[in-house]
C-alpha positions as CSV (number, residue, x, y, z in Angstrom):
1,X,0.0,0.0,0.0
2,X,2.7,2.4,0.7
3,X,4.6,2.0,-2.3
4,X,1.7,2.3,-4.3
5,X,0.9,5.8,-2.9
6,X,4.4,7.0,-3.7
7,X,3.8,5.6,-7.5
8,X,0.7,7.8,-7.7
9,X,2.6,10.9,-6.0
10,X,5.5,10.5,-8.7
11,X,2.5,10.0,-11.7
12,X,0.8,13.3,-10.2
13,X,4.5,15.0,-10.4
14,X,5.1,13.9,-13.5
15,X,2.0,15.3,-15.2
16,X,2.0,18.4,-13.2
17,X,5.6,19.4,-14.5
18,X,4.8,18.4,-18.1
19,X,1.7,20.5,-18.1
20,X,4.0,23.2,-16.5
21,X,6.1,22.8,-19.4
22,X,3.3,23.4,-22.5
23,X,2.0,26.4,-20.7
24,X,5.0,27.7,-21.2
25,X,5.5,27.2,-24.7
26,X,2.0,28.1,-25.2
27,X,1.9,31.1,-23.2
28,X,4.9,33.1,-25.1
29,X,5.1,36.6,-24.6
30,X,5.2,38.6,-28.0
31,X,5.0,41.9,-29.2
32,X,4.6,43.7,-32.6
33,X,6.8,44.7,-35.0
34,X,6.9,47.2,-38.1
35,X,9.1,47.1,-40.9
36,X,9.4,49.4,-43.8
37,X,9.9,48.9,-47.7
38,X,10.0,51.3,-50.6
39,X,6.5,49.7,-51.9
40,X,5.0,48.0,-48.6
41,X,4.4,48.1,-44.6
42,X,4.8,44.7,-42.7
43,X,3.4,44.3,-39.4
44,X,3.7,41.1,-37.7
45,X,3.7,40.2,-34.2
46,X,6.6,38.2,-33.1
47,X,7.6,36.1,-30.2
48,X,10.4,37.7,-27.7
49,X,11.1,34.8,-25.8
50,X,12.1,31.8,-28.3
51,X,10.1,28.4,-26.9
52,X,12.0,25.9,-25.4
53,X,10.9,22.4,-27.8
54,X,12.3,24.2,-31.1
55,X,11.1,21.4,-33.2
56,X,12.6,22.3,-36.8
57,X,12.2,20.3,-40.0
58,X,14.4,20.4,-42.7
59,X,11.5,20.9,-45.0
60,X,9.9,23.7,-43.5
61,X,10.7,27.5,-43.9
62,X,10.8,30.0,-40.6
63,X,9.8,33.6,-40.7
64,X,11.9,35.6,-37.8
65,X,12.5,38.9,-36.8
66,X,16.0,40.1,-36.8
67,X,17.5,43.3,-37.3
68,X,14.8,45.3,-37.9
69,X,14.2,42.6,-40.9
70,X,11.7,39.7,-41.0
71,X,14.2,36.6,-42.5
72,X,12.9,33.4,-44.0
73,X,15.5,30.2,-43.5
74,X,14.6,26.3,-44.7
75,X,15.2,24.5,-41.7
76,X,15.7,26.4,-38.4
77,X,15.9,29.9,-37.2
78,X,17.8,32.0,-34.8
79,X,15.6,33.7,-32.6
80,X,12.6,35.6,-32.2
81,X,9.7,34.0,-34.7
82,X,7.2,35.7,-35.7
83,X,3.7,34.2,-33.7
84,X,0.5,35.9,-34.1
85,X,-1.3,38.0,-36.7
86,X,0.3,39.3,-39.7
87,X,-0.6,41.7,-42.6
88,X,1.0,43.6,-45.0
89,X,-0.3,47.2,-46.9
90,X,0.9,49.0,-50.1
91,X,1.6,52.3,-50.5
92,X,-1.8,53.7,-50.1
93,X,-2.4,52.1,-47.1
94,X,-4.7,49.0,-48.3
95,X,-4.3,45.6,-46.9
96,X,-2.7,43.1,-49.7
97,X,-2.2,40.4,-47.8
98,X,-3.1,38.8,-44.5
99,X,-1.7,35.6,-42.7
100,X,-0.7,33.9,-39.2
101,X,2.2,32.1,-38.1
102,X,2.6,29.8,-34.7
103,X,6.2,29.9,-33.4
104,X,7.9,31.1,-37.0
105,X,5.7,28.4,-39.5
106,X,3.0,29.5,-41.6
107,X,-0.5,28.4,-40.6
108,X,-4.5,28.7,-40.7
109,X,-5.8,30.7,-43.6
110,X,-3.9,33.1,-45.6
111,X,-5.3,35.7,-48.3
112,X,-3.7,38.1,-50.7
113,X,-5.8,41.2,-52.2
114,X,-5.1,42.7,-55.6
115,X,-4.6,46.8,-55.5
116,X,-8.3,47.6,-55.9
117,X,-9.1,45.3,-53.1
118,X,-10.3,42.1,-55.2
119,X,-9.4,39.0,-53.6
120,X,-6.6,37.6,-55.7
121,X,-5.5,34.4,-54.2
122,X,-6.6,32.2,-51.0
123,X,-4.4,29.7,-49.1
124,X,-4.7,26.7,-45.9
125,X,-1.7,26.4,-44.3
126,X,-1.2,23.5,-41.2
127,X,2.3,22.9,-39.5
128,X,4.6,24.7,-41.8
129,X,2.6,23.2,-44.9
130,X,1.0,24.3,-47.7
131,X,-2.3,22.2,-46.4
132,X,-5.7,22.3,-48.2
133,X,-7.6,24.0,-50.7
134,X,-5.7,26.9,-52.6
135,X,-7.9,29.2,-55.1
136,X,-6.7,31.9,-57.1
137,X,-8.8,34.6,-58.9
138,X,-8.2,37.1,-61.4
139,X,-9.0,41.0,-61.8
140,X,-12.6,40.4,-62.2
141,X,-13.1,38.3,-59.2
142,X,-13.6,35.1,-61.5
143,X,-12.1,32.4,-60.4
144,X,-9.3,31.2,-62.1
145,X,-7.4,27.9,-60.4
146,X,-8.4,25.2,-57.5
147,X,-5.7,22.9,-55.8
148,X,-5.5,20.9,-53.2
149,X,-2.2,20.2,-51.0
150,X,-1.0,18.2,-48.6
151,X,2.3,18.6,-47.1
152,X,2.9,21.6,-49.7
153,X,2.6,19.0,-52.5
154,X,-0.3,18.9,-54.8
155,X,-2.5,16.0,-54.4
156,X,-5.9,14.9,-56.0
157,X,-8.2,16.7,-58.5
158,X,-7.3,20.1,-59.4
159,X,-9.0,22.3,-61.3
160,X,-8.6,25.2,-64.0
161,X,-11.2,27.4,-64.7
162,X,-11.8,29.0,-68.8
163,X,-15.0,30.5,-68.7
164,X,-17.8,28.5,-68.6
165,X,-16.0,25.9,-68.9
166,X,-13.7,23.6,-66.3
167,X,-10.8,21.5,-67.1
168,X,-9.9,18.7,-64.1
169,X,-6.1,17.0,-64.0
170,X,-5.3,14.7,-61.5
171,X,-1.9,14.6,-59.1
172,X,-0.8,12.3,-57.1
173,X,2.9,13.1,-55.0
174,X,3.0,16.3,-57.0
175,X,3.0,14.5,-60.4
176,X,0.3,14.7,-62.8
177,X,-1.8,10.9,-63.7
178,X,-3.4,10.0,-66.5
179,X,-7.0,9.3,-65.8
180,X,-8.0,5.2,-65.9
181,X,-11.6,5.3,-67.3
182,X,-12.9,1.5,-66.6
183,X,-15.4,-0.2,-68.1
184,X,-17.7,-1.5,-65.7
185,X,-19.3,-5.4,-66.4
186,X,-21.6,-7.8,-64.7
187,X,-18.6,-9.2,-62.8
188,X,-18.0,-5.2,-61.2
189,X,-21.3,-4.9,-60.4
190,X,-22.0,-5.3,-56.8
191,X,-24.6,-7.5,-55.8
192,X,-25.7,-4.9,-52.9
193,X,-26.0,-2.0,-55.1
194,X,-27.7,-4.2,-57.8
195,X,-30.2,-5.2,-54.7
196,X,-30.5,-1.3,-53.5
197,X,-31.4,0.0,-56.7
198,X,-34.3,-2.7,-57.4
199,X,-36.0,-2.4,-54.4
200,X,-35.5,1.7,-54.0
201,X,-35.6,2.6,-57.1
202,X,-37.8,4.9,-58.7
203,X,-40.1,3.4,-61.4
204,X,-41.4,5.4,-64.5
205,X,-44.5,7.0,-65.0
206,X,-46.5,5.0,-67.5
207,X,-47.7,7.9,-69.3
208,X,-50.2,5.9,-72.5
209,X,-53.5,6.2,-73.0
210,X,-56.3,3.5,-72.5
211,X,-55.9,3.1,-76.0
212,X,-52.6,2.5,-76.4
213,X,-52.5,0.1,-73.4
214,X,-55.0,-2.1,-74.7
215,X,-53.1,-2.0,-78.1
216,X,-49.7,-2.9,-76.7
217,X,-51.7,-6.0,-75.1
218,X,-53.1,-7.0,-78.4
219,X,-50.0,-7.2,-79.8
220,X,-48.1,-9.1,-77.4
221,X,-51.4,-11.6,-77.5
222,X,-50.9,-12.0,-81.5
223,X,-46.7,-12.5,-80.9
224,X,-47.1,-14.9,-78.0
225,X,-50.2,-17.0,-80.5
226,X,-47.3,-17.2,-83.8
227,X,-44.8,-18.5,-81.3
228,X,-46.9,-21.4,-79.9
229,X,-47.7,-22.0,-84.2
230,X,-44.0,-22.0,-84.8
231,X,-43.2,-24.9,-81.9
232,X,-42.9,-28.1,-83.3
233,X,-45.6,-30.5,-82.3
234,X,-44.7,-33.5,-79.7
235,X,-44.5,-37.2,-81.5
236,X,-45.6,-39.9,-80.3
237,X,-43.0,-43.1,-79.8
238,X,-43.9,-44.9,-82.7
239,X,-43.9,-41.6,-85.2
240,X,-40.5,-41.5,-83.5
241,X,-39.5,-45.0,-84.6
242,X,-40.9,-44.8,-88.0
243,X,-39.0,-41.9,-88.5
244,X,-35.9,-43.2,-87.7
245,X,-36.8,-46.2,-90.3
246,X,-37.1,-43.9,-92.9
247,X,-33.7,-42.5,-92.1
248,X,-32.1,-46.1,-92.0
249,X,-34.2,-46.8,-95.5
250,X,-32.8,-43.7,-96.8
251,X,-28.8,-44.2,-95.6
252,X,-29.0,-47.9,-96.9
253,X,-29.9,-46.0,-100.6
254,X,-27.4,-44.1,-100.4
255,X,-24.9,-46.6,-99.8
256,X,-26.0,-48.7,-102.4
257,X,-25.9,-46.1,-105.0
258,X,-22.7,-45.4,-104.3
259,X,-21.5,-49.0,-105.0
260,X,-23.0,-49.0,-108.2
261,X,-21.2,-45.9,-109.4
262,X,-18.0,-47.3,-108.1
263,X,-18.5,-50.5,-109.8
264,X,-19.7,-48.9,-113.0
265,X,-16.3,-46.3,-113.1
266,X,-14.2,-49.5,-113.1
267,X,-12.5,-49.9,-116.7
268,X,-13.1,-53.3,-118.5
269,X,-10.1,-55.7,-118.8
């Protein structure tokens, strides 16, 4: 009993310090930041203590604040990543694009606006990666592409718009597929679905007349009457036999015949 007490007092430490620990990762103190180009005005909020679990992937790029610059390195950063809210305005003041980053990595939704305010270009983002649906748009607000990404590689159906009309290409690992159309047979069939569709299936209207009805009826009487003419009448056993008699009678002729004319070609000594 007592050591099992001192088990669930080290448990209870354990958790208490780990919680502890991603409360302060979570809970980073950050502050905003301003910096200045010839054409645009970044303002990003970035975080002045850098977390402890710096969990960097080769594959991933980190925005961080440094210098009075915000730098973008593949892999790892130095210190103080931007973490929070981020936008960015032209000349004239108007919001162009829009985004957040958690601990340096790009994440949730980002959207970019073209000059006159139309939305230009819409983006997921999850864990450093391009993540999601992806749609851009032209001047006139039409819409001009759909992707989908996963891990910053395009995957699935995308889509290009030309008017009214849509053309679809398929990726798979960032690499276009050709598209398989199969030809479905009885064998592909499921039973199930076959099941399903006879037993919930809508059935069609029968939209004839009286007329019509009694008509189809009539005919299908006179077709089913010339079938039963055609069918050849049952014979009784000894037809049956007497038949085959006349079939020996007549084989027997034959053979005979055929003597004679092999006889008859003989040439005389």
């Amino acid at each position: 009993m007592h050591r099992f007490a001192i088990l669930v007092l080290l448990i209870q430490i354990f958790i208490v310090n780990n919680i502890n620990a991603q409360t302060d990762d979570m809970k980073v103190s950050s502050r905003e930041v301003l910096v200045s180009h010839h054409d645009s005005l970044e303002r990003a909020r970035i975080a002045v203590k850098t977390p402890k679990k710096k969990i960097r992937n080769a594959k991933k790029f980190y925005y961080w604040f440094y210098s009075g610059h915000i730098i973008c390195n593949q892999g790892a950063y130095n210190e103080n990543p931007l973490n929070g809210h981020y936008f960015v305005y032209n000349k004239a003041k108007q919001l162009i694009t829009k985004g957040y980053f958690h601990n340096g990595k790009k994440g949730k939704t980002w959207m970019y606006w073209y000059a006159d305010g139309t939305l230009k270009r819409t983006e997921r983002w999850r864990w450093g990666y391009q993540w999601g649906k992806t749609k851009t748009f032209n001047e006139k607000g039409e819409k001009l592409t759909k992707y989908h990404f996963r891990k910053g590689i395009q995957t699935g159906k995308q889509r290009y718009y030309q008017g009214d009309s849509v053309i679809v290409k398929h990726f798979k690992k960032g690499k276009e597929v050709p598209v398989v159309i199969k030809k479905e047979t009885k064998n592909d069939t499921c039973f199930i679905k076959k099941t399903w569709k006879k037993i919930f299936s809508k059935k069609k209207k029968d939209t004839r007349t009286a007329e019509e009805k009694k008509a189809d009826k009539a005919e299908k009487k006179r077709l089913a009457e010339a079938n039963k003419e055609t069918v050849k009448p049952k014979l009784t056993k000894e037809e049956k036999d007497a038949q085959k008699e006349q079939k020996r009678k007549e084989k027997e002729e034959k053979k005979r015949k055929k003597e004679n004319n092999n006889n008859t070609s003989e040439p005389k000594q």
